[in-house]
N, CA, C and O atoms as a GROMACS GRO file, in nm:
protein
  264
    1UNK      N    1   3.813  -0.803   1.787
    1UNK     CA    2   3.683  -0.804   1.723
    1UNK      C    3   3.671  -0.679   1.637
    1UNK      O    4   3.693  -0.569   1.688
    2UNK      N    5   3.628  -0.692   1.481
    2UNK     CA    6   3.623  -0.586   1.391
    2UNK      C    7   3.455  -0.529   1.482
    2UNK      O    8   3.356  -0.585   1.527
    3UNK      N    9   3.497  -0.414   1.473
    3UNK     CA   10   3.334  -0.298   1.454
    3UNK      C   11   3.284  -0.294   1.327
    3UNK      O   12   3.368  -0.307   1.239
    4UNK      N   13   3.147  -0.275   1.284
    4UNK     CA   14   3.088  -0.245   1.199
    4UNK      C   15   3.031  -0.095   1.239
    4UNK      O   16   3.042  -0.011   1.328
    5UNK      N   17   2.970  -0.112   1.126
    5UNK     CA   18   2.928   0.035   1.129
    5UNK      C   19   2.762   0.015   1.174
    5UNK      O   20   2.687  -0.076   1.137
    6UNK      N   21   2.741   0.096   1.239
    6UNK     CA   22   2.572   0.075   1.270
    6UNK      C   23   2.467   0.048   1.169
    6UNK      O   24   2.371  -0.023   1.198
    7UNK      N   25   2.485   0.124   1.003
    7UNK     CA   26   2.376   0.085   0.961
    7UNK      C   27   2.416  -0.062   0.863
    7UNK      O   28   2.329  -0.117   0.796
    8UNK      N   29   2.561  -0.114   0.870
    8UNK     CA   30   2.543  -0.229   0.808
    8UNK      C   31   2.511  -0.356   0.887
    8UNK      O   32   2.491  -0.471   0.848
    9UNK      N   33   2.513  -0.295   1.026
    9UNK     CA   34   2.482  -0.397   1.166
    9UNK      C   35   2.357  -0.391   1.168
    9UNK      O   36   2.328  -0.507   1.198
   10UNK      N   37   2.255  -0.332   1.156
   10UNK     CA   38   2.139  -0.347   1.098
   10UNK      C   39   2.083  -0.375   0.971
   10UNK      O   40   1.968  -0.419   0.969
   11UNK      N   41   2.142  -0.356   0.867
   11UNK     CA   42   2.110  -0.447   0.780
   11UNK      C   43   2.146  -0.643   0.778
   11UNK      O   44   2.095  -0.740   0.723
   12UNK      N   45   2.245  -0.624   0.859
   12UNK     CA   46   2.225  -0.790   0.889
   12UNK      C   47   2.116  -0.857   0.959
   12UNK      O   48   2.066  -0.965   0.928
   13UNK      N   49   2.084  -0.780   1.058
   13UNK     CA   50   2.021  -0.885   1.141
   13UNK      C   51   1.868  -0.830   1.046
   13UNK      O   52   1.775  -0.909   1.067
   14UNK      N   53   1.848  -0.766   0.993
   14UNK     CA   54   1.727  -0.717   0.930
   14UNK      C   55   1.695  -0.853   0.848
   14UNK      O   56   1.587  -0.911   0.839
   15UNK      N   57   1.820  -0.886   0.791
   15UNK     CA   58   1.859  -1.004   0.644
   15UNK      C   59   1.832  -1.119   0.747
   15UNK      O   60   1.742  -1.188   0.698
   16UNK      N   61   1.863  -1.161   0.845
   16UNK     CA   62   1.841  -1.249   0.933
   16UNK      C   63   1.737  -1.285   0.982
   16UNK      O   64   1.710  -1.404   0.973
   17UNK      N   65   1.628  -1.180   1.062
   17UNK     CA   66   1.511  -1.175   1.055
   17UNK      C   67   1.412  -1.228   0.990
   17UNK      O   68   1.310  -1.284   1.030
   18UNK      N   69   1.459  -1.201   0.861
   18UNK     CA   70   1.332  -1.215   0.730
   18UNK      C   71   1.364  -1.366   0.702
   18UNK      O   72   1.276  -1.438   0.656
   19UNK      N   73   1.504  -1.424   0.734
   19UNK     CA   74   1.509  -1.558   0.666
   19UNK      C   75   1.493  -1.628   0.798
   19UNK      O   76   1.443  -1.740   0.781
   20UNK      N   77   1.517  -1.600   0.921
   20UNK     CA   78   1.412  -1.653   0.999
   20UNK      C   79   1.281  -1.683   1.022
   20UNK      O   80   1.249  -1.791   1.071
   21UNK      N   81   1.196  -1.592   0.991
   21UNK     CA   82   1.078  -1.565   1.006
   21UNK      C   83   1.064  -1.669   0.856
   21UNK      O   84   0.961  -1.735   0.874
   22UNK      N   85   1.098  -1.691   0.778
   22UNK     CA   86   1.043  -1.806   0.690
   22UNK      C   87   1.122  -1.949   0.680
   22UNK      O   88   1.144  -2.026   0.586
   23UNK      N   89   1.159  -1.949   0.834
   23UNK     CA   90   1.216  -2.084   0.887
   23UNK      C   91   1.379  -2.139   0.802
   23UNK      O   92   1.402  -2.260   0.789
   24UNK      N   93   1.470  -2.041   0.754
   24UNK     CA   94   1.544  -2.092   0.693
   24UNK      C   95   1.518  -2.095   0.506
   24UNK      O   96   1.602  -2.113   0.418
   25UNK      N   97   1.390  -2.072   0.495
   25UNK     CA   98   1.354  -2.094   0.386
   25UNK      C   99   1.347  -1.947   0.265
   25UNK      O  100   1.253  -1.872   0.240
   26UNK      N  101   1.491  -1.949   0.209
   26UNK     CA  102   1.545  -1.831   0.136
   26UNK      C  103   1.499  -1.813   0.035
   26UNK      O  104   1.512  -1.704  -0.021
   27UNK      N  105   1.403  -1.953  -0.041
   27UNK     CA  106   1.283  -1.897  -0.190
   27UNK      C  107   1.176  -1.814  -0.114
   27UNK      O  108   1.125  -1.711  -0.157
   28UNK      N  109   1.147  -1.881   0.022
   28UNK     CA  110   1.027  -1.782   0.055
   28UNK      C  111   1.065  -1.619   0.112
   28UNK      O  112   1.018  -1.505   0.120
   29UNK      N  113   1.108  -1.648   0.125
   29UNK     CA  114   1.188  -1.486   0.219
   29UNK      C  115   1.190  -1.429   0.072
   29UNK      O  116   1.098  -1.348   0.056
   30UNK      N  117   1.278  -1.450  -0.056
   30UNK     CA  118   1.294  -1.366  -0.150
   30UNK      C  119   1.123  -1.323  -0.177
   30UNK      O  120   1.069  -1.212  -0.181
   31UNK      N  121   1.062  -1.476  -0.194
   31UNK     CA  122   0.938  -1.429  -0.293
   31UNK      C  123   0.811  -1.311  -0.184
   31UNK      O  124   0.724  -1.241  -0.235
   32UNK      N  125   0.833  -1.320  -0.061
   32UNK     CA  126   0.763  -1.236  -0.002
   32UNK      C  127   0.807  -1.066  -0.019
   32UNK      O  128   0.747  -0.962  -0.046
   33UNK      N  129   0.931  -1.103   0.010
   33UNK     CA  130   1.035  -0.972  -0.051
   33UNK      C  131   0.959  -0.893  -0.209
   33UNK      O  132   0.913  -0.782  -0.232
   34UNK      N  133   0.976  -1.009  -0.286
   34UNK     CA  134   0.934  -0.960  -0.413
   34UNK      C  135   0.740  -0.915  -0.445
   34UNK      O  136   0.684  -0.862  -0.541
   35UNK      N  137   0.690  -0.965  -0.316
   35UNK     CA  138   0.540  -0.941  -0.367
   35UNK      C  139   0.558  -0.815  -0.256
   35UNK      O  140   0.462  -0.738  -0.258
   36UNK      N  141   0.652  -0.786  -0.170
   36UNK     CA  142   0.642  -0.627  -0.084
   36UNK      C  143   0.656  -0.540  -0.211
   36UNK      O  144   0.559  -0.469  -0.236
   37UNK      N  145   0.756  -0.534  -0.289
   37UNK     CA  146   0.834  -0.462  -0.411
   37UNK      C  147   0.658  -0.467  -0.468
   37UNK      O  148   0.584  -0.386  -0.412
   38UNK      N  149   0.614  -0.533  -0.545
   38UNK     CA  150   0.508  -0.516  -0.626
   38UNK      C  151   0.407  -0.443  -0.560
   38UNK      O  152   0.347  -0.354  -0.621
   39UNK      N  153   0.382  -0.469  -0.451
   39UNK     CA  154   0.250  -0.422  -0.376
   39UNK      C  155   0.316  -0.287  -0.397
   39UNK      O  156   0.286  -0.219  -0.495
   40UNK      N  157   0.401  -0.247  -0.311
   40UNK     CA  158   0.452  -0.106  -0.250
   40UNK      C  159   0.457   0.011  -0.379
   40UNK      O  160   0.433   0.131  -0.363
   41UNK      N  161   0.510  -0.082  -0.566
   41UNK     CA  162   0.529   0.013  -0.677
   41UNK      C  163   0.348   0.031  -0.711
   41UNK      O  164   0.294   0.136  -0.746
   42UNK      N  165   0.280  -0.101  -0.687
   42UNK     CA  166   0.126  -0.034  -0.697
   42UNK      C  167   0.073   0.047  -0.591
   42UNK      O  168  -0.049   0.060  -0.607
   43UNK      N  169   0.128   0.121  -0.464
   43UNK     CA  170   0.089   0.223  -0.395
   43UNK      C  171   0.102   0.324  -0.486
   43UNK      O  172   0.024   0.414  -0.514
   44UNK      N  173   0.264   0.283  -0.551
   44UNK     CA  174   0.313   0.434  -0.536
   44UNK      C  175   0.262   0.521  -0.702
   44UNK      O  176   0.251   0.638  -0.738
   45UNK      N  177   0.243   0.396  -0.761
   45UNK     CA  178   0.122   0.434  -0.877
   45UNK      C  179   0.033   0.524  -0.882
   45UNK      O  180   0.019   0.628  -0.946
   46UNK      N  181  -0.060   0.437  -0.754
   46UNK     CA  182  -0.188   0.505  -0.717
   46UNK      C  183  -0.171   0.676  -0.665
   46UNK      O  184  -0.220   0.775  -0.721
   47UNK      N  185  -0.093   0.674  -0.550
   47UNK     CA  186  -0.007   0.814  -0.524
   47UNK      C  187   0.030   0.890  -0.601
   47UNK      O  188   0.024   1.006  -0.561
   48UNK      N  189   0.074   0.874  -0.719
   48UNK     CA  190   0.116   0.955  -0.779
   48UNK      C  191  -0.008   0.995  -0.915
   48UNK      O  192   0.001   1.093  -0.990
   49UNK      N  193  -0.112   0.898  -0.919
   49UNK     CA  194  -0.240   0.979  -0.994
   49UNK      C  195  -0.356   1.064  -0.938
   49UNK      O  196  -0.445   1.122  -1.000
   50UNK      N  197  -0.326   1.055  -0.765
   50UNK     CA  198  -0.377   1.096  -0.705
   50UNK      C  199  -0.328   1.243  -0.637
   50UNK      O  200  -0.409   1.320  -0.586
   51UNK      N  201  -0.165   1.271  -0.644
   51UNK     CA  202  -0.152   1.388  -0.626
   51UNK      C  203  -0.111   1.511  -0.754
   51UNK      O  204  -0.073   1.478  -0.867
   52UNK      N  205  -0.125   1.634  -0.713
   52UNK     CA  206  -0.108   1.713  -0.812
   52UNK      C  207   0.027   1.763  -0.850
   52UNK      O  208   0.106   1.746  -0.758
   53UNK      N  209   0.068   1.808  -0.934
   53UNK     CA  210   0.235   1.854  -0.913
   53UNK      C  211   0.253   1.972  -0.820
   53UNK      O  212   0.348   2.004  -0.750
   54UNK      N  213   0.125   2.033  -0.841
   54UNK     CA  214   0.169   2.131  -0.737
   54UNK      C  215   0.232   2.122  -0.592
   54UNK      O  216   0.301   2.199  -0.524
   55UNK      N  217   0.179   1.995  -0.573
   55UNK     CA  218   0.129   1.948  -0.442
   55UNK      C  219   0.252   1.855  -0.378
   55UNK      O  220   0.258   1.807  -0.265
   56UNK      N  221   0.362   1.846  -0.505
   56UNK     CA  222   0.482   1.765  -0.514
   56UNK      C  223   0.564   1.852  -0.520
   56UNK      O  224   0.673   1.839  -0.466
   57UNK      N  225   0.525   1.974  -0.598
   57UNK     CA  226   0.664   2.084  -0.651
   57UNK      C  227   0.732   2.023  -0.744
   57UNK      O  228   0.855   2.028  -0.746
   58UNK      N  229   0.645   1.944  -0.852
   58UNK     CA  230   0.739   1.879  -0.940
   58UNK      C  231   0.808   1.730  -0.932
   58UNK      O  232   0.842   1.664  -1.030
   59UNK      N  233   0.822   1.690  -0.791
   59UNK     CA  234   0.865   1.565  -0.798
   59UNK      C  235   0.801   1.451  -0.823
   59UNK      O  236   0.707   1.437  -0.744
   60UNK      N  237   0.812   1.362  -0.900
   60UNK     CA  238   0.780   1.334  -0.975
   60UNK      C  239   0.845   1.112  -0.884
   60UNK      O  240   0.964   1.085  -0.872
   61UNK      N  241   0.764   1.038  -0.854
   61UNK     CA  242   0.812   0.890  -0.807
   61UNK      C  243   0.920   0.844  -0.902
   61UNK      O  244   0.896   0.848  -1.023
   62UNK      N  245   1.046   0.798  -0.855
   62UNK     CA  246   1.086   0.681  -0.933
   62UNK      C  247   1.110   0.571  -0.901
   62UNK      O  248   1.172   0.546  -0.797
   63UNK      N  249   1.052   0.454  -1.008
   63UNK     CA  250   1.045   0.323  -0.950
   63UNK      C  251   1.098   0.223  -0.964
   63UNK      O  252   1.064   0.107  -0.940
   64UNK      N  253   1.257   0.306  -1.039
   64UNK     CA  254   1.390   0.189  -1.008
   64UNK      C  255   1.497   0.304  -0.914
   64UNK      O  256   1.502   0.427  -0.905
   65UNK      N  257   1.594   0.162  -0.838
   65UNK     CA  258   1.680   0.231  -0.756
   65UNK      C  259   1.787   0.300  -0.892
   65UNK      O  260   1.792   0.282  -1.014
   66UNK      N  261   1.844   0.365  -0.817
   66UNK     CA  262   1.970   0.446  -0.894
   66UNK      C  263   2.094   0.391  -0.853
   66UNK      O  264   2.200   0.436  -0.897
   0.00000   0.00000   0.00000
């Protein structure tokens, strides 16, 4: 039996989870996925007109992955 590594052994069953929890159903799992992404970049909107730079030291949100 191959080992994995712990955090890609949790990213499976994480991936598993979510397409469970919408019964098999992988349009819904994405599209809930995709309204978390929207909600979460309009937090981080709000967060970031709400704090000061000082208060960041400059850092500054970004809201694509790298």
């Amino acid at each position: 039996m191959r080992e994995q590594p712990i955090g890609q052994a949790v990213e499976n069953d994480e991936r598993a989870e979510v397409i469970a929890y919408h019964r098999g159903d992988t349009h819904a799992a994405i599209g809930t996925l995709l309204d978390d992404i929207r909600h979460l970049r309009r937090q981080l909107a709000l967060a970031e007109g709400a704090m000061s730079r000082g208060m960041t030291r400059g850092w500054l949100p970004d809201y694509d992955r790298r």
